[in-house]
Each structure stands twice: as C-alpha cells, then as structure tokens.
GUGU-172843 format. One line per field, with one value per atom (N, C-alpha, C): x, y, z; residue number from 1; residue in one letter; atom name. Coordinates in steps of 0.001 Angstrom, whole numbers, plus 500000, padded with zeros to 6 digits. Atoms other than C-alpha are relative to their C-alpha. Layout:
// residues N
px = c(X, ...)
py = c(Y, ...)
pz = c(Z, ...)
n = c(NUM, ...)
res = c(A, ...)
atom = c(CA, ...)
This chain:
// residues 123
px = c(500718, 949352, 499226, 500251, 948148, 498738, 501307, 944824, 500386, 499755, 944473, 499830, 499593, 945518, 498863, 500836, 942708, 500964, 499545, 943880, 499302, 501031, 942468, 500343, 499980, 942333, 499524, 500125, 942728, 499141, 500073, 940502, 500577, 499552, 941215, 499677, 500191, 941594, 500766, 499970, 942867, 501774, 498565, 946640, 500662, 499157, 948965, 500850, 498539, 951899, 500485, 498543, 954895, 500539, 498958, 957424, 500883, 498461, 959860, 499433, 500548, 957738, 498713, 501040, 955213, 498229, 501258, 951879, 500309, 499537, 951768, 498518, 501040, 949240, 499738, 500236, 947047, 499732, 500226, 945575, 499010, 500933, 943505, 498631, 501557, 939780, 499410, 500972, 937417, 499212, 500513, 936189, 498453, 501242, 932528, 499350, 501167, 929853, 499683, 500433, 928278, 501004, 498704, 930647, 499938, 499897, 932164, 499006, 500640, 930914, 498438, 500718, 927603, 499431, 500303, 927577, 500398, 499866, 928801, 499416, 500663, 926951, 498806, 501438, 924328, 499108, 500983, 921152, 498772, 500816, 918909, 498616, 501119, 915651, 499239, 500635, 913879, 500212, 499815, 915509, 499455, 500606, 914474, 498614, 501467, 910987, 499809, 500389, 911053, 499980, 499912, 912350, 498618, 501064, 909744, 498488, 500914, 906724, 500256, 499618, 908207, 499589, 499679, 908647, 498086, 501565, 904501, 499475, 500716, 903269, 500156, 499805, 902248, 500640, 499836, 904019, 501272, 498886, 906473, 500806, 498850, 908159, 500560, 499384, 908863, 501050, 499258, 910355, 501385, 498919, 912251, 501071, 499269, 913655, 500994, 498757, 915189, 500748, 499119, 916746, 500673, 498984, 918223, 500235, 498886, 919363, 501139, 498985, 921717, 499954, 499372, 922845, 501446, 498762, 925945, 499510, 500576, 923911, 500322, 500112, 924080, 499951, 499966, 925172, 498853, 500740, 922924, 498265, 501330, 919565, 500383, 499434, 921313, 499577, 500424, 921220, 498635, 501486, 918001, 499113, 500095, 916761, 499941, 499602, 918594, 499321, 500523, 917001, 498515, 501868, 913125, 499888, 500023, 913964, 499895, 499756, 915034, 498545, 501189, 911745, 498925, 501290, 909436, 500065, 499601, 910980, 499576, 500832, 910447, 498685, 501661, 906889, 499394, 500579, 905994, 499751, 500275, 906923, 499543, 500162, 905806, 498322, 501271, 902608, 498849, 500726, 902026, 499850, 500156, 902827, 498934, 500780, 900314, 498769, 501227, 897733, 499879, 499637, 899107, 498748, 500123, 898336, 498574, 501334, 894799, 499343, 501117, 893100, 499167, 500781, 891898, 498936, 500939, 890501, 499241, 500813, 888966, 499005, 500714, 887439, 499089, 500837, 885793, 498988, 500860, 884563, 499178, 501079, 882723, 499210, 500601, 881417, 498695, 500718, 880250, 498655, 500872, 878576, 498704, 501321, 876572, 499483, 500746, 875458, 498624, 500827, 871784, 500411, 499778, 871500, 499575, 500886, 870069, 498567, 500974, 866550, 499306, 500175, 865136, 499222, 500572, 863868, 498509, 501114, 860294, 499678, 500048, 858881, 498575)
py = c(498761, 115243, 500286, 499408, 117312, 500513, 499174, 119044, 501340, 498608, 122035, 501215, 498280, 125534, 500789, 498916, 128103, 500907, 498811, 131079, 501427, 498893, 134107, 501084, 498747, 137777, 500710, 498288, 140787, 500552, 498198, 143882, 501057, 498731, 146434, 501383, 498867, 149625, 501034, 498869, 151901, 499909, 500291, 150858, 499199, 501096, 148957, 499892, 500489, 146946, 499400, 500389, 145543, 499234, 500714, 143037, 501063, 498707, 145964, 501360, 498529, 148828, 500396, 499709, 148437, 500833, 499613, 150504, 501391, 498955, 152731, 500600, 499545, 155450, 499443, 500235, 154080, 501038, 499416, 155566, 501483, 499100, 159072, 499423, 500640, 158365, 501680, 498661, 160991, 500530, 499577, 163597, 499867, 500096, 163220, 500907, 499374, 164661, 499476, 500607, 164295, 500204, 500630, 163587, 501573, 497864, 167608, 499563, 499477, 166388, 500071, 499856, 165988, 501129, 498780, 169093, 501032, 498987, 171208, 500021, 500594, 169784, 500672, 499529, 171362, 499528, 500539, 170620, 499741, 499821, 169403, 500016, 499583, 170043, 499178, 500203, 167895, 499731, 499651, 167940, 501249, 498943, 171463, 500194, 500253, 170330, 499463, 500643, 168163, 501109, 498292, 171556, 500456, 498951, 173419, 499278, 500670, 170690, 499775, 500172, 170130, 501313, 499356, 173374, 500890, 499410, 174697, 499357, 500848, 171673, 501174, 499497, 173111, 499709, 500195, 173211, 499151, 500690, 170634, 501139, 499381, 173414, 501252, 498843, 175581, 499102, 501721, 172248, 500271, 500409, 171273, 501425, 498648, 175043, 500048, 499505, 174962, 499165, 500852, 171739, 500201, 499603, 172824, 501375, 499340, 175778, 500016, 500381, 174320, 499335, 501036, 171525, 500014, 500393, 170463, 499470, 500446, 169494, 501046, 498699, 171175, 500860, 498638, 174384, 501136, 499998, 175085, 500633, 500698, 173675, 500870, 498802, 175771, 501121, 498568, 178839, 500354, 500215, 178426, 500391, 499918, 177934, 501149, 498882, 180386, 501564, 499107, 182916, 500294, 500350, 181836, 500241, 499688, 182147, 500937, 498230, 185635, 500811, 498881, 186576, 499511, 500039, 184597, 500953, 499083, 186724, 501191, 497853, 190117, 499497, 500302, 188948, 500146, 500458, 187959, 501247, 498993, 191255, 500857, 499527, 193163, 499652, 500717, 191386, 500579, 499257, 192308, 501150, 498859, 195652, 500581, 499152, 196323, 499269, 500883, 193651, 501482, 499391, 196274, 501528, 498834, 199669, 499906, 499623, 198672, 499342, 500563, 196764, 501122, 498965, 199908, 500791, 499910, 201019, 498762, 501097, 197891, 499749, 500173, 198048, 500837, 498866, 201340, 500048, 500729, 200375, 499515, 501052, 197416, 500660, 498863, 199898, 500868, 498979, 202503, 499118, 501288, 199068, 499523, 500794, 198050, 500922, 498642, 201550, 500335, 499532, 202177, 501397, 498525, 205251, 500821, 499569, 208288, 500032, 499497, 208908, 501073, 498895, 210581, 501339, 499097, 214361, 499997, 499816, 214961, 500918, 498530, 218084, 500213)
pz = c(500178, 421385, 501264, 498740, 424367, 499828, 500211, 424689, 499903, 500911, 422563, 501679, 499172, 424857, 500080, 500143, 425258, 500643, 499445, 424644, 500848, 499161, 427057, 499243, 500273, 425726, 501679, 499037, 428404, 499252, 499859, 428729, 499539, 500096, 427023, 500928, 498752, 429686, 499078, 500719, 427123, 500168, 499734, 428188, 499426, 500590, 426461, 501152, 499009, 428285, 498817, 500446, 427174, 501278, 498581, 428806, 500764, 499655, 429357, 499978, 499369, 429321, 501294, 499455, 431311, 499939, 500778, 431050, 499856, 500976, 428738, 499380, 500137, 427978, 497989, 501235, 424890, 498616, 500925, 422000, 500474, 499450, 422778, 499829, 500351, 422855, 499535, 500532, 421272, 500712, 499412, 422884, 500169, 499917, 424480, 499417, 501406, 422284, 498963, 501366, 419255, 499088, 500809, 416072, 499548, 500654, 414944, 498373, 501498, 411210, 500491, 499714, 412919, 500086, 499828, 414364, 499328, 501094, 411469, 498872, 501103, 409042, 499675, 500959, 406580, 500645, 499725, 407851, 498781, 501926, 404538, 500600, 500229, 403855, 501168, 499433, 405244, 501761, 499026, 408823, 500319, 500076, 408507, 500324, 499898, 407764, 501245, 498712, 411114, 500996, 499334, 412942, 500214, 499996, 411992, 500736, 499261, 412745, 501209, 498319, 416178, 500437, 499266, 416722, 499841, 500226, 415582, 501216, 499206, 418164, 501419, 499052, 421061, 501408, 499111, 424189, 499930, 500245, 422793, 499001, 501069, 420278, 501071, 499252, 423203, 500611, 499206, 425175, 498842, 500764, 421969, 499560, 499973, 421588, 501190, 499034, 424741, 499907, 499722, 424327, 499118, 500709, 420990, 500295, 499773, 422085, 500914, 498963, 425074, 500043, 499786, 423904, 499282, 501228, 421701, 498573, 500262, 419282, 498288, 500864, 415547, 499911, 499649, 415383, 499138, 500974, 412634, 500770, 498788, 415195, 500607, 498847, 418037, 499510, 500129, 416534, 499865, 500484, 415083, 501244, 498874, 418343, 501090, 499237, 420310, 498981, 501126, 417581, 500412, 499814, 417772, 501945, 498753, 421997, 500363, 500050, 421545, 499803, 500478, 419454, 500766, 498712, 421598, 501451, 498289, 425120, 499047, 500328, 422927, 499973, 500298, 421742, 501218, 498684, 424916, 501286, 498629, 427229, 499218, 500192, 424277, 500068, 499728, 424215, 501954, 498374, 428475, 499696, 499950, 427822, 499150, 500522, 425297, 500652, 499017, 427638, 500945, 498335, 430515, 499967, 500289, 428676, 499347, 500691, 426724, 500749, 499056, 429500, 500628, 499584, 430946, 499101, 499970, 428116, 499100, 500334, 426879, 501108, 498986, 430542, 499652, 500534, 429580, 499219, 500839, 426891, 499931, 499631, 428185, 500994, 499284, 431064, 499009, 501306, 428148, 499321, 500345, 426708, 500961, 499286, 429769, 499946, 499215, 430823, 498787, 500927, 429529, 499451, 500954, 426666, 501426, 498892, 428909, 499249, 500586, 428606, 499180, 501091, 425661, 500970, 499425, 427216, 499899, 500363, 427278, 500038, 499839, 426414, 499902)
n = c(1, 1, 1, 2, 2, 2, 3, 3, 3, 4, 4, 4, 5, 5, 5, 6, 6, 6, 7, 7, 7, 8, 8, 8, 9, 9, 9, 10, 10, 10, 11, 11, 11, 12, 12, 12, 13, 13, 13, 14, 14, 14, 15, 15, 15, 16, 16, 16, 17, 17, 17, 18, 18, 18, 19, 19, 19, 20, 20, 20, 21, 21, 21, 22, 22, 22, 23, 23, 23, 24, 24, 24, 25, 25, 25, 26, 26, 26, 27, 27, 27, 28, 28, 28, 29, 29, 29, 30, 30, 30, 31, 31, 31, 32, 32, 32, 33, 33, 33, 34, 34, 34, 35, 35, 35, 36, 36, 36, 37, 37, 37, 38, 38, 38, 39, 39, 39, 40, 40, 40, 41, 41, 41, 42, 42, 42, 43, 43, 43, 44, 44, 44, 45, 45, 45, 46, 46, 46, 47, 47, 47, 48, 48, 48, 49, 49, 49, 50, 50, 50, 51, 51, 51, 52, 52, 52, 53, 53, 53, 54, 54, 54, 55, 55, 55, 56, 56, 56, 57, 57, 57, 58, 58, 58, 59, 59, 59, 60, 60, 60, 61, 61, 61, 62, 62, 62, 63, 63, 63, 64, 64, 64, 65, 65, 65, 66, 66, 66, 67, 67, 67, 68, 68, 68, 69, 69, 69, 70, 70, 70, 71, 71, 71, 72, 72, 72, 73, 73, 73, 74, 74, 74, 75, 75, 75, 76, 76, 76, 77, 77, 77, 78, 78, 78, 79, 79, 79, 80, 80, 80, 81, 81, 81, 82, 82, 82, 83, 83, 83, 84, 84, 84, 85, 85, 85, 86, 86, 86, 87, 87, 87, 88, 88, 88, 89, 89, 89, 90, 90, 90, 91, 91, 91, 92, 92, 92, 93, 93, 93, 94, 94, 94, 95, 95, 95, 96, 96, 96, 97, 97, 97, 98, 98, 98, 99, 99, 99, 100, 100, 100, 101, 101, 101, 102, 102, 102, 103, 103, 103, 104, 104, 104, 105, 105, 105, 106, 106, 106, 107, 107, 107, 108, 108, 108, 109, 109, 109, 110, 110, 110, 111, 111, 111, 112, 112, 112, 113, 113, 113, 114, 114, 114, 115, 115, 115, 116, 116, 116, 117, 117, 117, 118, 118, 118, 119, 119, 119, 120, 120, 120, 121, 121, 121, 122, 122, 122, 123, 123, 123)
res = c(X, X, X, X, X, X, X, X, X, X, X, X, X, X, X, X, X, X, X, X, X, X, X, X, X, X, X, X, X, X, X, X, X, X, X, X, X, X, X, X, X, X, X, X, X, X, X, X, X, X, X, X, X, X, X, X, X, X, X, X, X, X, X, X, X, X, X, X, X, X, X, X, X, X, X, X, X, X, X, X, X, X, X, X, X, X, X, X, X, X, X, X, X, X, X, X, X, X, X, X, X, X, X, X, X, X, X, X, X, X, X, X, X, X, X, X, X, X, X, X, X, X, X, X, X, X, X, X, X, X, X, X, X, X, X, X, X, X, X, X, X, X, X, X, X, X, X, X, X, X, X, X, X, X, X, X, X, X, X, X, X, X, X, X, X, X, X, X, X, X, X, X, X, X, X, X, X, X, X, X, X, X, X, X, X, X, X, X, X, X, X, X, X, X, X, X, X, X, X, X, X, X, X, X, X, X, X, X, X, X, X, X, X, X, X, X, X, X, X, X, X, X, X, X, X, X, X, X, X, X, X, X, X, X, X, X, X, X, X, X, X, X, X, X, X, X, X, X, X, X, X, X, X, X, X, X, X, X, X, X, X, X, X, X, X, X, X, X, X, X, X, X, X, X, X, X, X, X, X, X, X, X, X, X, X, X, X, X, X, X, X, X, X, X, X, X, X, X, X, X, X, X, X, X, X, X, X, X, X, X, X, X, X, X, X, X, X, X, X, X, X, X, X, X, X, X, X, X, X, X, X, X, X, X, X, X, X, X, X, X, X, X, X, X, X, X, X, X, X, X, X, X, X, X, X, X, X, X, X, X, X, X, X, X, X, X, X, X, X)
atom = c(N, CA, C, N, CA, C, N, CA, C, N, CA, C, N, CA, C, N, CA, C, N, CA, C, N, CA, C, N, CA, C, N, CA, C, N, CA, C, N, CA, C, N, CA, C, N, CA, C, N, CA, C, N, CA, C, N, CA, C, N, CA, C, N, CA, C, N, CA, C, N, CA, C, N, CA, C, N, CA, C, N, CA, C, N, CA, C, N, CA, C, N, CA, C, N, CA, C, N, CA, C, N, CA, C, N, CA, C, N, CA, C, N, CA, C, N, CA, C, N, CA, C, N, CA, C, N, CA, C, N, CA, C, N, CA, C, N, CA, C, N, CA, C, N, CA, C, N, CA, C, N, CA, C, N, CA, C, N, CA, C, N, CA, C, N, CA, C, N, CA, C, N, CA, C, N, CA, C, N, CA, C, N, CA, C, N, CA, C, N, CA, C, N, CA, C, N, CA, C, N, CA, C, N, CA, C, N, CA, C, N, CA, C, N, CA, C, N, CA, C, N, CA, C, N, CA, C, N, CA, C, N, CA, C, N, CA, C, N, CA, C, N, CA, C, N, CA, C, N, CA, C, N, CA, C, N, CA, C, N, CA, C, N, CA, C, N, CA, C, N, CA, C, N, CA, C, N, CA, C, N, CA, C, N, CA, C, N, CA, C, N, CA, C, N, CA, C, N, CA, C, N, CA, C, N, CA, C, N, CA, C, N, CA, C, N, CA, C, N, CA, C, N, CA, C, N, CA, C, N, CA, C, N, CA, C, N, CA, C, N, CA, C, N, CA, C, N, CA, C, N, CA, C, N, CA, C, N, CA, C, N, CA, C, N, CA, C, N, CA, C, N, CA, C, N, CA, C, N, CA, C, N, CA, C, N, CA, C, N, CA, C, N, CA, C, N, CA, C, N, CA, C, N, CA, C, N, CA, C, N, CA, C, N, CA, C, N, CA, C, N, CA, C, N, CA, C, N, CA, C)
C-alpha cells in the first residue's frame, strides 16, 4: 500500500475543458445588479415607514432621495424618489419667486414701522 494521493481541485474561471474539447464557454453568470425580484417587488409597510423617516431627517432625506432616485435599486423607492425631487425643485423656485416679489414690500413695511407717526398739529 502506497501513500494515499491528494487530490487537487482547479479554479473555477467560468470555463469548462474537456480532453477533446478544450475550453469551452461556461455557464452565463447573472447580470450585475440587484436581484430583478428585488427590484420589482412590493415594497411593505414598514420599508415604507423607513422611507419616509429617512426621508423627514434633515439633510440626510435630501442625500437619500438622490441616491434612490439614480440607482437600480427598487423601482417602487426610485420612483418615489424621483417624484418628491420633482416637488422639492417646484417648491423651491416657487418659494424664490414669491421671496423675490414680497421682499420689497416686506421692506416697506418695516420702513413704514420705524418711521415716527407725524406730529400731532397745534392750533
């Protein structure tokens, strides 16, 4: 009796061989991204609920908005996202424009405010 053989295993490189065929393209691999049921998938409640608390926090729900709206990521989240982006950009230039148009007279105003009454007449 001889000393027992160790057997070696190859690397898999995604290739099969054969004595007689040589290499040979393997099995497909799955496309990079997240898994499609992932990303088609219902989003339940309480994912929802996480959404929404992320997205109230300040400064981080603007962050986490942009990252779900351009990613691969739930199409569900995505839209969502791409949605709340939309109404923050209106909000936002509608917001200057009425800053733009009542600053003047809110200036007035405060003017009108400092300026003593005039003096009562004397007769």
């Amino acid at each position: 009796m001889g000393a027992p053989q160790r057997q070696y295993s190859q690397p898999d490189y995604g290739y099969e061989s054969g004595p007689q065929q040589g290499l040979q393209p393997g099995p497909a691999a799955a496309p990079p991204g997240p898994n499609p049921r992932q990303r088609y998938a219902v989003m339940q409640t309480t994912d929802w609920m996480v959404v929404l608390l992320l997205v109230m926090l300040p400064f981080v729900g603007i962050v986490m908005l942009f990252i779900w709206a351009f990613s691969d990521g739930n199409l569900n989240r995505r839209n969502y996202a791409r949605a709340q982006l939309i109404f923050v950009g209106i909000l936002s230039i509608l917001g200057i424009l009425v800053m733009l148009f009542t600053s003047p007279l809110v200036k007035r105003a405060i003017e009108r405010a400092n300026t003593p009454p005039p003096a009562p007449i004397q007769h």
